[in-house]
Legacy VTK file of the C-alpha trace (Angstrom):
# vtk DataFile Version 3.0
C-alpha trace
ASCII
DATASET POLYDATA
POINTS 148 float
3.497 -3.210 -0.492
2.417 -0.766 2.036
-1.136 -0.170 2.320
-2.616 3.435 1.067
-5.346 4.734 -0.384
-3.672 7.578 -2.834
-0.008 7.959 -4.080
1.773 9.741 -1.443
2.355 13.219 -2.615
6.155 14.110 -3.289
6.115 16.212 -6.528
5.807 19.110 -4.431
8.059 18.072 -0.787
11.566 18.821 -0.911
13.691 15.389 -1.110
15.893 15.477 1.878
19.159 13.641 -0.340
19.534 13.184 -3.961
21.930 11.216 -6.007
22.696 11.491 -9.808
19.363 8.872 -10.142
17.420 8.443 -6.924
15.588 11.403 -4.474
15.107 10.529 -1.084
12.133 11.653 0.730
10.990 11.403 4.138
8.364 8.530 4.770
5.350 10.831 6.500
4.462 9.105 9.615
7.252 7.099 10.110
10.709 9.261 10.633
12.638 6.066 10.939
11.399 5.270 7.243
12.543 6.836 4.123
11.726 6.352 0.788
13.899 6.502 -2.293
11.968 7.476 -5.780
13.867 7.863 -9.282
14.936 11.206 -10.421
11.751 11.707 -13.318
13.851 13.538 -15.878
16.191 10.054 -15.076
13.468 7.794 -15.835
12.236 9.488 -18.907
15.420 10.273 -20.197
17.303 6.932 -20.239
14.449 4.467 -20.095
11.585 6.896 -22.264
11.653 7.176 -26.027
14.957 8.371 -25.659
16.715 5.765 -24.097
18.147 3.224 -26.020
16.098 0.303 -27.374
17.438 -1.790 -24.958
16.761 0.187 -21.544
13.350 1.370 -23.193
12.726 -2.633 -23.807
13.618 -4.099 -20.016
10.868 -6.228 -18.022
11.566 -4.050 -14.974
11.932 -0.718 -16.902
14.068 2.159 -14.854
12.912 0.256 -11.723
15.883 -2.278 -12.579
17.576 -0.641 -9.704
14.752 -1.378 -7.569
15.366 -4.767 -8.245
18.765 -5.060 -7.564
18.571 -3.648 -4.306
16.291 -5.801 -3.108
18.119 -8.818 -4.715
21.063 -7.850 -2.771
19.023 -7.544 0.493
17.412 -11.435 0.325
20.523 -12.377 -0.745
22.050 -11.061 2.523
19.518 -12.141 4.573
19.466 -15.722 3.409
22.943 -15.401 3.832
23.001 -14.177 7.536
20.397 -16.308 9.287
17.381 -14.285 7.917
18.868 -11.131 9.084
21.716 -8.517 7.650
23.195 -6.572 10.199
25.505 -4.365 7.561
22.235 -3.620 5.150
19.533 -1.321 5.616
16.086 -3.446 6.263
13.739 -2.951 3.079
10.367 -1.839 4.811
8.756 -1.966 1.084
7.315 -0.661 -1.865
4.513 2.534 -1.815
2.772 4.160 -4.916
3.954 8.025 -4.946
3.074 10.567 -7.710
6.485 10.453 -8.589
6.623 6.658 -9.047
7.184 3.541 -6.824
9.114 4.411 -4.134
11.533 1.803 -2.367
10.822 2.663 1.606
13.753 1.326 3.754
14.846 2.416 7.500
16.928 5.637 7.569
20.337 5.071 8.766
21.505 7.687 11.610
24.686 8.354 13.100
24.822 8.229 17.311
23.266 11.910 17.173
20.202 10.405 15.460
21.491 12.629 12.397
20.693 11.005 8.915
23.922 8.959 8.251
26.441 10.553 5.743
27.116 8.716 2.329
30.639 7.159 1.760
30.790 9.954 -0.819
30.116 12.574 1.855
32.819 11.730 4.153
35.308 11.733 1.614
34.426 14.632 0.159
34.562 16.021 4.216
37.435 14.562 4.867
36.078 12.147 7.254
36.783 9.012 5.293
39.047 7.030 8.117
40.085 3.490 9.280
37.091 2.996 10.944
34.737 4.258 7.629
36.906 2.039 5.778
36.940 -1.296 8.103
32.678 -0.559 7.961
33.022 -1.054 4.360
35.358 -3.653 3.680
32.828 -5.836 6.035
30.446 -5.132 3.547
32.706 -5.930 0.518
33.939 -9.069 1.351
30.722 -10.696 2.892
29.960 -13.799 1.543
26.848 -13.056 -0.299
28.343 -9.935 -2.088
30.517 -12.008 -4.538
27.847 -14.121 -5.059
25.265 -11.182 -6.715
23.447 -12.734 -9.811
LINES 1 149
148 0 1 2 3 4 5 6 7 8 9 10 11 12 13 14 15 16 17 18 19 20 21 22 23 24 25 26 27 28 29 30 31 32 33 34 35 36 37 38 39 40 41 42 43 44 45 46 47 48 49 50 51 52 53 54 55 56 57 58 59 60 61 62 63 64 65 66 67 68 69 70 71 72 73 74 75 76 77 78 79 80 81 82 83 84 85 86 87 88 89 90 91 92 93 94 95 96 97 98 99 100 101 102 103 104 105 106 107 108 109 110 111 112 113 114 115 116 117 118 119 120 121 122 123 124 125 126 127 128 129 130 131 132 133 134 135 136 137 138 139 140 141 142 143 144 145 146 147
């Protein structure tokens, strides 16, 4: 956990990404550092009164992807010699007002750009052999087949 005296304000910065679940904000301090948050109308919506009984019912709650991620991340690590080269490093978890947020280093391209999403360079056009060689690495790693 990162150390703070207050949530970090977010309810009223603009996220800087956004998927159909997560927001991504920008850590403040720390421009190498970004932290993901879930979507509020997300969180109440599928895992509030109502979600199903079984999403409303879950030990980890809409955090569940949280969990996963970081799962995946020790996973990788332990399988890698204590490091993963092909993951972004988990810096931690912070108290937000939107939430826990996940912070974890901001991937940039060699312009020190925020690095696009495999959606993004599809959608752009920019999906090549190279995007796709990047992401079969990942794929086929040892530890990803071996995800509880």
């Amino acid at each position: 956990m990162i150390f703070q005296e207050a949530p970090l304000a977010l309810k009223d910065a603009t996220p800087i990404a956004m998927g159909g679940i997560r927001l991504v904000y920008p850590f403040p301090g720390n421009p190498d550092w970004l932290i993901k948050v879930m979507k509020p109308e997300v969180a109440s919506g599928r895992y509030g009164e109502s979600g199903t009984w079984f999403r409303r019912n879950r030990r980890y709650g809409h955090y569940i992807l949280f969990m996963r991620e970081i799962r995946g991340y020790v996973a990788a690590c332990a399988s890698h010699g204590g490091s993963a080269p092909f993951v972004h490093k988990i810096t931690g978890l912070v108290d937000t007002d939107l939430g826990l947020g996940l912070v974890m280093e901001a991937a940039r391209d060699a312009e020190g750009n925020l690095a696009p999403t495999a959606a993004k360079l599809i959608f752009e056009g920019r999906y090549d052999d190279r995007a796709a060689a990047a992401l079969k690495v990942v794929s086929t790693s040892k530890w990803s087949n071996n995800m509880p």
